[in-house]
PDB file with SEQRES, HELIX, SHEET and CRYST1 records, atoms N, CA, C and O in Angstrom:
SEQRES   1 A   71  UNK UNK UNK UNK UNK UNK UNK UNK UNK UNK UNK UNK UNK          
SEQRES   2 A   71  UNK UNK UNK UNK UNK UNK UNK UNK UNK UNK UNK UNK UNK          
SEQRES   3 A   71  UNK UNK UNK UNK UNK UNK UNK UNK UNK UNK UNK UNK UNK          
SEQRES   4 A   71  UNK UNK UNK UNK UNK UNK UNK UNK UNK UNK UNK UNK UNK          
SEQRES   5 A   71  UNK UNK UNK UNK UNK UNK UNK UNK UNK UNK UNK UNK UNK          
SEQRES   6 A   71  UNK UNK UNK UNK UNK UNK                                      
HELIX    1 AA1 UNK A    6  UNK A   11  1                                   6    
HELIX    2 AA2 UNK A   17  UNK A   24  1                                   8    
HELIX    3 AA3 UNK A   28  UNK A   31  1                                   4    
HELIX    4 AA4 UNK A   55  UNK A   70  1                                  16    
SHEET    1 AA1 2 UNK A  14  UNK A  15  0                                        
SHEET    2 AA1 2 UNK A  51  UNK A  54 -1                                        
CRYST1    1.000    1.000    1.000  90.00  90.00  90.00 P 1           1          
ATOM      1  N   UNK A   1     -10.950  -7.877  -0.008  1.00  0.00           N  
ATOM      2  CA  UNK A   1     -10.876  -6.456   0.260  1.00  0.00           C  
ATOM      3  C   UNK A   1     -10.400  -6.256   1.687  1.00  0.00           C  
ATOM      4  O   UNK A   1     -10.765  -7.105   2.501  1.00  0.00           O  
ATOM      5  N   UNK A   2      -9.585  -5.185   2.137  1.00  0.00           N  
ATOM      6  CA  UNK A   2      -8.637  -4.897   3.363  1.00  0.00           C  
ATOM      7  C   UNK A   2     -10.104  -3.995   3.671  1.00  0.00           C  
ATOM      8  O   UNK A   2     -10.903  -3.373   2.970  1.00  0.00           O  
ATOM      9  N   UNK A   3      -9.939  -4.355   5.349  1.00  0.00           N  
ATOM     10  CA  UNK A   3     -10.768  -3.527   6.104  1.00  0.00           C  
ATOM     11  C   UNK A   3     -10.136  -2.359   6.878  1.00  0.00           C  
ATOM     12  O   UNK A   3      -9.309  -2.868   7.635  1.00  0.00           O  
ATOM     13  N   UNK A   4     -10.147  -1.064   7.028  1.00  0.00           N  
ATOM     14  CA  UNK A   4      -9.172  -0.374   7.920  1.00  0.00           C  
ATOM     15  C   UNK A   4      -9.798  -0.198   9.285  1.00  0.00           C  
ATOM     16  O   UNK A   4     -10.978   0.147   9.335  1.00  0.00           O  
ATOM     17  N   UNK A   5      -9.200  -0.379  10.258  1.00  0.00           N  
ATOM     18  CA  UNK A   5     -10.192   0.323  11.946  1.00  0.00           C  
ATOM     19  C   UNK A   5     -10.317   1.364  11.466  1.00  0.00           C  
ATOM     20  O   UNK A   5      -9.475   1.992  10.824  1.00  0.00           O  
ATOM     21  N   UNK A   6     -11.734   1.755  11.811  1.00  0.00           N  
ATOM     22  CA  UNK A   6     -12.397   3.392  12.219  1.00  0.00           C  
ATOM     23  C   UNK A   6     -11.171   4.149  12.560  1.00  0.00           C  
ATOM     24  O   UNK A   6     -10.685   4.972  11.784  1.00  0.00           O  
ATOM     25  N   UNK A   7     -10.605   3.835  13.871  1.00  0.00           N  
ATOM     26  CA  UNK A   7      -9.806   4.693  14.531  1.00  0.00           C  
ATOM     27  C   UNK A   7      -8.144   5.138  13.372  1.00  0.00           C  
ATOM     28  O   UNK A   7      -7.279   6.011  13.443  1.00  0.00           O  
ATOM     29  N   UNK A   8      -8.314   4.418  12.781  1.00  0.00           N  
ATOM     30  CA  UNK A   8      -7.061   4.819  11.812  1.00  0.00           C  
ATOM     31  C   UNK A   8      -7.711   5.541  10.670  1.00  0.00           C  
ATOM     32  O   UNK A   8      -7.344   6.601  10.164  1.00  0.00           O  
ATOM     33  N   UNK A   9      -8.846   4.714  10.313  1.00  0.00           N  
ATOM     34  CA  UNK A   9      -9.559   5.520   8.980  1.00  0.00           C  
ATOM     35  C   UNK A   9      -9.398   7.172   9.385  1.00  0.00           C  
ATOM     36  O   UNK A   9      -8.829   7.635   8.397  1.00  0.00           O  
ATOM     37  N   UNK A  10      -9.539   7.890  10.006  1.00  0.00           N  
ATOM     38  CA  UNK A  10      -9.896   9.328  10.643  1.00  0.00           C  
ATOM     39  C   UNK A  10      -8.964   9.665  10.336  1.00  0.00           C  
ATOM     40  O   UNK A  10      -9.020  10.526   9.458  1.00  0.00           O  
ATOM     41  N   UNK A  11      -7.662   9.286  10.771  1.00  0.00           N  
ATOM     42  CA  UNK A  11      -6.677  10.072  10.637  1.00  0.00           C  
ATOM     43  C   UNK A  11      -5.317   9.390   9.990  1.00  0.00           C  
ATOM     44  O   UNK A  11      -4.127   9.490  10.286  1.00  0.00           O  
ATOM     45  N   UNK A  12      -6.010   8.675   9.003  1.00  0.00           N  
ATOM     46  CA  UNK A  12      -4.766   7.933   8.160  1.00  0.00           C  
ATOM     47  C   UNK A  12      -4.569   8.639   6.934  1.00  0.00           C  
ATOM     48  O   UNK A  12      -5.707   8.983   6.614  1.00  0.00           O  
ATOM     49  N   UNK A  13      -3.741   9.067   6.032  1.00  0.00           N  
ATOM     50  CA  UNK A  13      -3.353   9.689   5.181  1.00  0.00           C  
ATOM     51  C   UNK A  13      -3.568   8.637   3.898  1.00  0.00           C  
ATOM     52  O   UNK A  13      -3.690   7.427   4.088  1.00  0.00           O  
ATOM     53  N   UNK A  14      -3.601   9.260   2.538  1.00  0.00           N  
ATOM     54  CA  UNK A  14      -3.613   8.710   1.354  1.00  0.00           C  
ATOM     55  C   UNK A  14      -2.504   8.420   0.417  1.00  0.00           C  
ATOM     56  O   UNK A  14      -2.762   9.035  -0.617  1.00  0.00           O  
ATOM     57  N   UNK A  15      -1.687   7.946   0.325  1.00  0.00           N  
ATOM     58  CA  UNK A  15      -0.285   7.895  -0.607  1.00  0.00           C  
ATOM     59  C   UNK A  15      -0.963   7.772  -2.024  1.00  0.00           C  
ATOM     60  O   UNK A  15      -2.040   7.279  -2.361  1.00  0.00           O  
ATOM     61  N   UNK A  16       0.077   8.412  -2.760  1.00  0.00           N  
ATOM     62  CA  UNK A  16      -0.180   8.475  -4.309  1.00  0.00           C  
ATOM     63  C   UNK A  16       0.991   7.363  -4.365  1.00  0.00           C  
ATOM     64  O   UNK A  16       1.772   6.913  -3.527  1.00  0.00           O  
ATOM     65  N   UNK A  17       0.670   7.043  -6.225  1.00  0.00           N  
ATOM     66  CA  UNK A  17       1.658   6.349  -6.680  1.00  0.00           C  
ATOM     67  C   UNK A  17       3.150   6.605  -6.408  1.00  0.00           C  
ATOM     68  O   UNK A  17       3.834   5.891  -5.674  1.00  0.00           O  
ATOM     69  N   UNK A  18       3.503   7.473  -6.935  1.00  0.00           N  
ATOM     70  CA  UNK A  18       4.584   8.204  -6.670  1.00  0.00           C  
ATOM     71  C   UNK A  18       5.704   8.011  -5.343  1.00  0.00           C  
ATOM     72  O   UNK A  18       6.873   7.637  -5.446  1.00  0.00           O  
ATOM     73  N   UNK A  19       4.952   8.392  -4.044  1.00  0.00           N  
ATOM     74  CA  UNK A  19       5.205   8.053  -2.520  1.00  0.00           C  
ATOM     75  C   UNK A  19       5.331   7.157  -2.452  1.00  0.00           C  
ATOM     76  O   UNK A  19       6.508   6.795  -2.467  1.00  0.00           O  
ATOM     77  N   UNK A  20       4.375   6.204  -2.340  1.00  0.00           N  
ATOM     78  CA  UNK A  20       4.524   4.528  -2.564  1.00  0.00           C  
ATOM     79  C   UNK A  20       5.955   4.170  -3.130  1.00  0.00           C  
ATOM     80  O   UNK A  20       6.869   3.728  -2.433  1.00  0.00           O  
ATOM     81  N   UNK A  21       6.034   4.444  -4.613  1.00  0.00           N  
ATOM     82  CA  UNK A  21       7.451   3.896  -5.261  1.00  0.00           C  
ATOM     83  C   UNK A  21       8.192   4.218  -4.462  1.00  0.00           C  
ATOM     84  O   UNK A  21       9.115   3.416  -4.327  1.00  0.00           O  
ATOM     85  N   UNK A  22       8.239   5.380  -3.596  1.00  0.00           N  
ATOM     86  CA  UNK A  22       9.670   5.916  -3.128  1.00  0.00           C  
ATOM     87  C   UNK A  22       9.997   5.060  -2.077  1.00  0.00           C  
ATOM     88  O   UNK A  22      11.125   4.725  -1.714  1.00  0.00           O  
ATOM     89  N   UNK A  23       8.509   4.612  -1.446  1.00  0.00           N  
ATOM     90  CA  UNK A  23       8.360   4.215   0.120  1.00  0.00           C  
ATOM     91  C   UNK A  23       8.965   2.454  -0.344  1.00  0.00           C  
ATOM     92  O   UNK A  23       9.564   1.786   0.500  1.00  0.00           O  
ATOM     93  N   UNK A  24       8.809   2.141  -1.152  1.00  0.00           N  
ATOM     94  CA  UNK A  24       8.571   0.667  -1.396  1.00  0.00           C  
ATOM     95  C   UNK A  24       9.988  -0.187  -1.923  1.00  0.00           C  
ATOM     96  O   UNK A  24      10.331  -1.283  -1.478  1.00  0.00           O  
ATOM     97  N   UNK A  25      10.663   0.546  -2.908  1.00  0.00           N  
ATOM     98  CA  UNK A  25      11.464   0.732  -3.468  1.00  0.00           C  
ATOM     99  C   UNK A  25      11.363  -0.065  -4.779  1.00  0.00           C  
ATOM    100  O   UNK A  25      12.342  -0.678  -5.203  1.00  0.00           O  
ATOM    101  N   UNK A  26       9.652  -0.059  -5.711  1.00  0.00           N  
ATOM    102  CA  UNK A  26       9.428  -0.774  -6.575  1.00  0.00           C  
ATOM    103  C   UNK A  26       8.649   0.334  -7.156  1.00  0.00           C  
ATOM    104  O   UNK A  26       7.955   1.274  -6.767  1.00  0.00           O  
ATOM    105  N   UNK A  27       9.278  -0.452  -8.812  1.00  0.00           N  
ATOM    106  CA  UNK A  27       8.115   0.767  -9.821  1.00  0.00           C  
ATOM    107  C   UNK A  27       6.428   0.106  -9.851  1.00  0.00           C  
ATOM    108  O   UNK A  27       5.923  -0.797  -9.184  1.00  0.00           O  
ATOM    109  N   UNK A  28       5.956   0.836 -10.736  1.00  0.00           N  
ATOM    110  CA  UNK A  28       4.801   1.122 -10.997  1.00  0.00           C  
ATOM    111  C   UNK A  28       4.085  -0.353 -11.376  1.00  0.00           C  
ATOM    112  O   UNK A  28       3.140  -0.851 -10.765  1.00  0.00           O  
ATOM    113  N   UNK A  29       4.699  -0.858 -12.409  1.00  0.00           N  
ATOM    114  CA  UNK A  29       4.825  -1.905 -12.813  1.00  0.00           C  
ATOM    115  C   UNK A  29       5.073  -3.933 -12.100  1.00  0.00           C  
ATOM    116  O   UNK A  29       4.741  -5.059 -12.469  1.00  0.00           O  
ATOM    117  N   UNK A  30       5.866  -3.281 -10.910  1.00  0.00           N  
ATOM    118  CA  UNK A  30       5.883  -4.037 -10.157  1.00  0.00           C  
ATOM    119  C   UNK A  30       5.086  -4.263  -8.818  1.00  0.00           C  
ATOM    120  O   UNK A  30       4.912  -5.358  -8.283  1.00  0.00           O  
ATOM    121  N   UNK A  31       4.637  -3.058  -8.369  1.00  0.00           N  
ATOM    122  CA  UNK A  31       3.980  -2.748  -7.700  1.00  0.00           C  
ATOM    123  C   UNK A  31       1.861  -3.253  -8.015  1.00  0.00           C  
ATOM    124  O   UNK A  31       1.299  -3.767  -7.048  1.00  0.00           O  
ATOM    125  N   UNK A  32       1.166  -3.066  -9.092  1.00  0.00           N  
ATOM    126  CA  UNK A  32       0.673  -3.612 -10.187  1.00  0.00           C  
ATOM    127  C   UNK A  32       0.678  -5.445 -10.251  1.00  0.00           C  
ATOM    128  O   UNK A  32      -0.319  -6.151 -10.100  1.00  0.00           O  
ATOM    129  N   UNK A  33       2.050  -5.910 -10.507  1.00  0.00           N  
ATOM    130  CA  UNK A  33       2.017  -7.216 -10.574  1.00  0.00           C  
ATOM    131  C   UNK A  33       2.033  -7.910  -9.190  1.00  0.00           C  
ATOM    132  O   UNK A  33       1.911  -9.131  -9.290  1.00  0.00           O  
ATOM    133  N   UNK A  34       2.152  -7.444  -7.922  1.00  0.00           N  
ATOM    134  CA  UNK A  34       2.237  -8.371  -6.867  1.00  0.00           C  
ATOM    135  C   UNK A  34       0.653  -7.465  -6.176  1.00  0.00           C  
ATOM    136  O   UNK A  34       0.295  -7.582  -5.004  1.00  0.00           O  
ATOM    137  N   UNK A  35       0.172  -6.907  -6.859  1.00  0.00           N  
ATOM    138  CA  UNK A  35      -1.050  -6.660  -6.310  1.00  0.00           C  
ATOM    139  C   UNK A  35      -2.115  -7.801  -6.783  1.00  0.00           C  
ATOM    140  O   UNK A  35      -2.980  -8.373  -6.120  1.00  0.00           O  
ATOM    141  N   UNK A  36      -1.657  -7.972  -8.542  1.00  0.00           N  
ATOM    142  CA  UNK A  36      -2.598  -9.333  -9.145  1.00  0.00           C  
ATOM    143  C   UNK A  36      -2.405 -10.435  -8.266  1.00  0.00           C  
ATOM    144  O   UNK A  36      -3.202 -11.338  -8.009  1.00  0.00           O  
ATOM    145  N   UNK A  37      -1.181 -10.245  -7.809  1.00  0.00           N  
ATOM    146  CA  UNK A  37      -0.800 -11.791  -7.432  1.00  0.00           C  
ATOM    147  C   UNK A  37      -1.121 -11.755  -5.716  1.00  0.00           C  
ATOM    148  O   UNK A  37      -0.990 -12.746  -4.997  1.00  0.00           O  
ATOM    149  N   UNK A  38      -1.460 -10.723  -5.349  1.00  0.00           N  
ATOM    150  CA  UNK A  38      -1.801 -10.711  -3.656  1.00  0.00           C  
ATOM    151  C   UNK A  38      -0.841 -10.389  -2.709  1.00  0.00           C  
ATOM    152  O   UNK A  38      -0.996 -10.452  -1.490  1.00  0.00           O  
ATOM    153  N   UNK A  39       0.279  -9.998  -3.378  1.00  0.00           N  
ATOM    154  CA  UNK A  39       1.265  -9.766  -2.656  1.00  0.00           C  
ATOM    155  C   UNK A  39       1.819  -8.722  -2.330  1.00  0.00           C  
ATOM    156  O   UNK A  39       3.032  -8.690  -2.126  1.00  0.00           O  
ATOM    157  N   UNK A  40       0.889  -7.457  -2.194  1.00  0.00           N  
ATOM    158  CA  UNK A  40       0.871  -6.118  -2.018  1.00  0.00           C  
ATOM    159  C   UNK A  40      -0.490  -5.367  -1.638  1.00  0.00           C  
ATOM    160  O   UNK A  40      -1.516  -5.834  -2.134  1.00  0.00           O  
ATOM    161  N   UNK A  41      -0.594  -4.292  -0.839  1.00  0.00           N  
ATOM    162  CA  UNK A  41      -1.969  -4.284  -0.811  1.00  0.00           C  
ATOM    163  C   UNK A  41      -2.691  -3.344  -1.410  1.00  0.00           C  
ATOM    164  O   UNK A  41      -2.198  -2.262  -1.730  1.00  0.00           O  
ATOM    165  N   UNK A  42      -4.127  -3.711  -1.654  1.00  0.00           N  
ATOM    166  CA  UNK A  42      -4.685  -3.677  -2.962  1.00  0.00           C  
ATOM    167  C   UNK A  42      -5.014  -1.356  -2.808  1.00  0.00           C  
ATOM    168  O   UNK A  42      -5.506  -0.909  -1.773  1.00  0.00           O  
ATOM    169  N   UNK A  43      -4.748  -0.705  -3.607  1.00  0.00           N  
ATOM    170  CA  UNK A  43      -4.553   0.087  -3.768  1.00  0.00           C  
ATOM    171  C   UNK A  43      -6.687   0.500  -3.590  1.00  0.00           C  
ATOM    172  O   UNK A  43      -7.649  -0.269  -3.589  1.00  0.00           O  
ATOM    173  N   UNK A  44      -6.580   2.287  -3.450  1.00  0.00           N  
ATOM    174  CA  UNK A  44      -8.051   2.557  -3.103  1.00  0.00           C  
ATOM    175  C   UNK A  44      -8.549   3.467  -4.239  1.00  0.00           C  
ATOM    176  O   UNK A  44      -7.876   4.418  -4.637  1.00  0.00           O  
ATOM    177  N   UNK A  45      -9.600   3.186  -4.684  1.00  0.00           N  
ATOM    178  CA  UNK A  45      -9.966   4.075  -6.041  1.00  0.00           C  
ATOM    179  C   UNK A  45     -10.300   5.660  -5.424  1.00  0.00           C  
ATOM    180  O   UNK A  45     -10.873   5.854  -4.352  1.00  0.00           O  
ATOM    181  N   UNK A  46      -9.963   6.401  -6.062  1.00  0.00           N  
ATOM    182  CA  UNK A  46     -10.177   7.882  -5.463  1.00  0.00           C  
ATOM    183  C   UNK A  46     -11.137   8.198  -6.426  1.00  0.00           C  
ATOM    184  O   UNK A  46     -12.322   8.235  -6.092  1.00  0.00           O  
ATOM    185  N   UNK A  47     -10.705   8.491  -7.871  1.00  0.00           N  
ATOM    186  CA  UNK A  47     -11.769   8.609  -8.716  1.00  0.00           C  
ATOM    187  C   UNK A  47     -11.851   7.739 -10.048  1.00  0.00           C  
ATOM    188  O   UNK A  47     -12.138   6.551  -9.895  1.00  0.00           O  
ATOM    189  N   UNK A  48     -11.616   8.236 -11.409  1.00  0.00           N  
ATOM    190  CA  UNK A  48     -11.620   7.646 -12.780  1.00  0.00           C  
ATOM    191  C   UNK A  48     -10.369   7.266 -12.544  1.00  0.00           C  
ATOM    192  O   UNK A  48     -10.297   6.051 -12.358  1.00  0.00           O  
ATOM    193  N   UNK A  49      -9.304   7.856 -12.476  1.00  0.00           N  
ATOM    194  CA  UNK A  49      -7.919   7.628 -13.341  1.00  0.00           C  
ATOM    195  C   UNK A  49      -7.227   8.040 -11.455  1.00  0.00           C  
ATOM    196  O   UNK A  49      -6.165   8.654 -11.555  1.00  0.00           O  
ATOM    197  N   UNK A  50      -7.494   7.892 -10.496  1.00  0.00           N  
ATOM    198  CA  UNK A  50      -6.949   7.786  -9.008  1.00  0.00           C  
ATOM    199  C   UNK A  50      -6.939   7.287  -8.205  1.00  0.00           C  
ATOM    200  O   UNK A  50      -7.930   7.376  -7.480  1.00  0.00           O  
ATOM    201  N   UNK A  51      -5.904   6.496  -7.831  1.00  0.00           N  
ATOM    202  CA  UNK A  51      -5.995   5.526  -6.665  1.00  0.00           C  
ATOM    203  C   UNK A  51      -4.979   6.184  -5.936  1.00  0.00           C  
ATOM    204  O   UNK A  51      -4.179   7.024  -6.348  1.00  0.00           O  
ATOM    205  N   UNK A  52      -5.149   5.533  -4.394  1.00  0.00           N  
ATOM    206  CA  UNK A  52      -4.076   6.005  -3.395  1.00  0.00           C  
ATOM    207  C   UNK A  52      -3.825   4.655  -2.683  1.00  0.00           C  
ATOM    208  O   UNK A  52      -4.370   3.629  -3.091  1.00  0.00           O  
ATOM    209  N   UNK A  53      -2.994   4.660  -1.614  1.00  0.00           N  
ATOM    210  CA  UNK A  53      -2.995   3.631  -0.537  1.00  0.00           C  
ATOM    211  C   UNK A  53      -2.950   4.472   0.769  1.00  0.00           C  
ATOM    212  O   UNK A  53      -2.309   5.513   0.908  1.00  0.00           O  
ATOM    213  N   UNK A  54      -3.836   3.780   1.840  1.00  0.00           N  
ATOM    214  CA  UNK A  54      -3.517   4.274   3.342  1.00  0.00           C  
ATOM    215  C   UNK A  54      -1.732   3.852   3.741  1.00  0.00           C  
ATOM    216  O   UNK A  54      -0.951   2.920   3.551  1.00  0.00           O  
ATOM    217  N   UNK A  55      -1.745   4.923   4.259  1.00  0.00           N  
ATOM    218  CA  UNK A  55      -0.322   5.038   4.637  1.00  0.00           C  
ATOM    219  C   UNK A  55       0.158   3.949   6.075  1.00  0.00           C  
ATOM    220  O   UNK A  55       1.338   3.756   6.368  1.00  0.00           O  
ATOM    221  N   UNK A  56      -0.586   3.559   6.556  1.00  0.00           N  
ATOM    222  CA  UNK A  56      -0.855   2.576   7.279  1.00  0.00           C  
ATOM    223  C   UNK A  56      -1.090   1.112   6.973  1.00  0.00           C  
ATOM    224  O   UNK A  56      -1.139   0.161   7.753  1.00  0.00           O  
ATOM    225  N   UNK A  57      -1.202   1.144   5.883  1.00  0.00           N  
ATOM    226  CA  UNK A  57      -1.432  -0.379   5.009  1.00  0.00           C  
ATOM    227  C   UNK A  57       0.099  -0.698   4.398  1.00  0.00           C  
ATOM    228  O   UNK A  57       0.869  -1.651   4.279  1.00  0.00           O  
ATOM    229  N   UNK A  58       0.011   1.009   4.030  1.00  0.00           N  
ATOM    230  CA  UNK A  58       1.819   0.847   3.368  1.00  0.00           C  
ATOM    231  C   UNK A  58       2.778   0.199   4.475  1.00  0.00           C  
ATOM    232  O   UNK A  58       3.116  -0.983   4.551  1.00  0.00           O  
ATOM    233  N   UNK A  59       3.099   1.155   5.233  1.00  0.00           N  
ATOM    234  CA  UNK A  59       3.708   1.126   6.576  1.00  0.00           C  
ATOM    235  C   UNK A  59       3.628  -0.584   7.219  1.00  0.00           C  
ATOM    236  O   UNK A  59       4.548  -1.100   7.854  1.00  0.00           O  
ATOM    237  N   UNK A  60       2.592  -1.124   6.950  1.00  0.00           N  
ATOM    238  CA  UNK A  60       2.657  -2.624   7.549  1.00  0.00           C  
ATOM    239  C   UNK A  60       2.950  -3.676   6.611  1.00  0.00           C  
ATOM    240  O   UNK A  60       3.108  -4.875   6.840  1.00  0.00           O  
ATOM    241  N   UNK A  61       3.009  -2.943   5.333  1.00  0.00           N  
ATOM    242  CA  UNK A  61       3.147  -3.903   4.714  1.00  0.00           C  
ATOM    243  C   UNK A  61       5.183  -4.271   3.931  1.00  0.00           C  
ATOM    244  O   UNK A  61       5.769  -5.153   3.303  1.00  0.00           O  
ATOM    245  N   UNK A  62       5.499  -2.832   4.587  1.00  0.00           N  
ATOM    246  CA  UNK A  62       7.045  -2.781   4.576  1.00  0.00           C  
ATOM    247  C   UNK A  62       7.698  -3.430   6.193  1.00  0.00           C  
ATOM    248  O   UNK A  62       8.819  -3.937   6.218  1.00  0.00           O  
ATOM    249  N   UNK A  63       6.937  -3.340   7.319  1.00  0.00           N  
ATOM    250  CA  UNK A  63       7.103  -4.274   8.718  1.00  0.00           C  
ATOM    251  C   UNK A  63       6.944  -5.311   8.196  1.00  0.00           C  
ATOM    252  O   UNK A  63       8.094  -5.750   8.175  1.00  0.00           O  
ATOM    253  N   UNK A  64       6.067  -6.345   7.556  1.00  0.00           N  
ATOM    254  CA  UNK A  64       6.281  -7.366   7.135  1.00  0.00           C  
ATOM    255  C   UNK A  64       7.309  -8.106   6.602  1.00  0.00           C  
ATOM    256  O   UNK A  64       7.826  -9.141   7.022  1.00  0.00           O  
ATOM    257  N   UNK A  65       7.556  -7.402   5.559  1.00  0.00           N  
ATOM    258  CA  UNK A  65       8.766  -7.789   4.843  1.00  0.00           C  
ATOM    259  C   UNK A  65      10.102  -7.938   5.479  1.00  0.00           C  
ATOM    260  O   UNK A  65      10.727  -8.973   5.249  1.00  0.00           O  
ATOM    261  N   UNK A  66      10.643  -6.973   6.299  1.00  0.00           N  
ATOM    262  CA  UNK A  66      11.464  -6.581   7.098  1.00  0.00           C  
ATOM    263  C   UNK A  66      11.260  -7.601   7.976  1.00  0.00           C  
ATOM    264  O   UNK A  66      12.234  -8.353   7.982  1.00  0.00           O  
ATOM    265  N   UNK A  67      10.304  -7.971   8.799  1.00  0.00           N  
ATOM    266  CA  UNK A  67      10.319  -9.642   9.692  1.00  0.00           C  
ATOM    267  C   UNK A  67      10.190 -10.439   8.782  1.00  0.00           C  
ATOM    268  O   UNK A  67      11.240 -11.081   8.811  1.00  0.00           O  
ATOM    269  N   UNK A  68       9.736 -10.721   8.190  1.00  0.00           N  
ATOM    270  CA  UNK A  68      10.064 -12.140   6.619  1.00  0.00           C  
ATOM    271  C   UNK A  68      11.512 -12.111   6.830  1.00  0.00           C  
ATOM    272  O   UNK A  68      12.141 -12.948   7.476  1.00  0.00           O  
ATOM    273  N   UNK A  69      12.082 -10.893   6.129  1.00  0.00           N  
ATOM    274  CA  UNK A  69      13.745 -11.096   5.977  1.00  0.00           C  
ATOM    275  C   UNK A  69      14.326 -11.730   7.248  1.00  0.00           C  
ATOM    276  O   UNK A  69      14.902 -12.818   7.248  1.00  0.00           O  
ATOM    277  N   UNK A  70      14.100 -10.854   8.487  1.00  0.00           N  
ATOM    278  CA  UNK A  70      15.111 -10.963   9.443  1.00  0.00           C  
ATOM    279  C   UNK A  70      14.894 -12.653  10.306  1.00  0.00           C  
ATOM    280  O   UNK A  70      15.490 -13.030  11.315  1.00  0.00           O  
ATOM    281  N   UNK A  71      13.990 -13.312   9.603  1.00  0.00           N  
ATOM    282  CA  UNK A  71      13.527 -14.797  10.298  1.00  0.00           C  
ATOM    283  C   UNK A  71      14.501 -15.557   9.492  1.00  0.00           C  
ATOM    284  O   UNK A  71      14.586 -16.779   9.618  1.00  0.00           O  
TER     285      UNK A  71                                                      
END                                                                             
């Protein structure tokens, strides 16, 4: 489980599915399979049928990739 700092928790925003795809440039489906596999980060239950991601988890986890590539 991802821990967030306090200081971001306060004022970090929630992405829906939706945002994510746009932000990521992967569907639903794929997004889903590299979460089983650890390779995405793990999405936050809101309620029954809602999850979001901190927009800050997103955000680092597209910097990553982007230094992966450029090495």
């Amino acid at each position: 489980m991802q821990t967030i700092p306090s200081n971001t928790a306060q004022s970090d925003r929630l992405l829906r599915l939706p945002e994510v795809e746009a932000l990521v440039g992967l569907r639903k489906s794929s997004i889903y399979d590299a979460m089983r596999r650890g390779e995405f980060p793990m999405s936050v239950k809101l309620s029954r049928r809602l999850v979001g991601w901190p927009a800050s988890v997103i955000n680092e986890w597209i910097a990553s990739r982007i230094n992966a590539a450029i090495r």
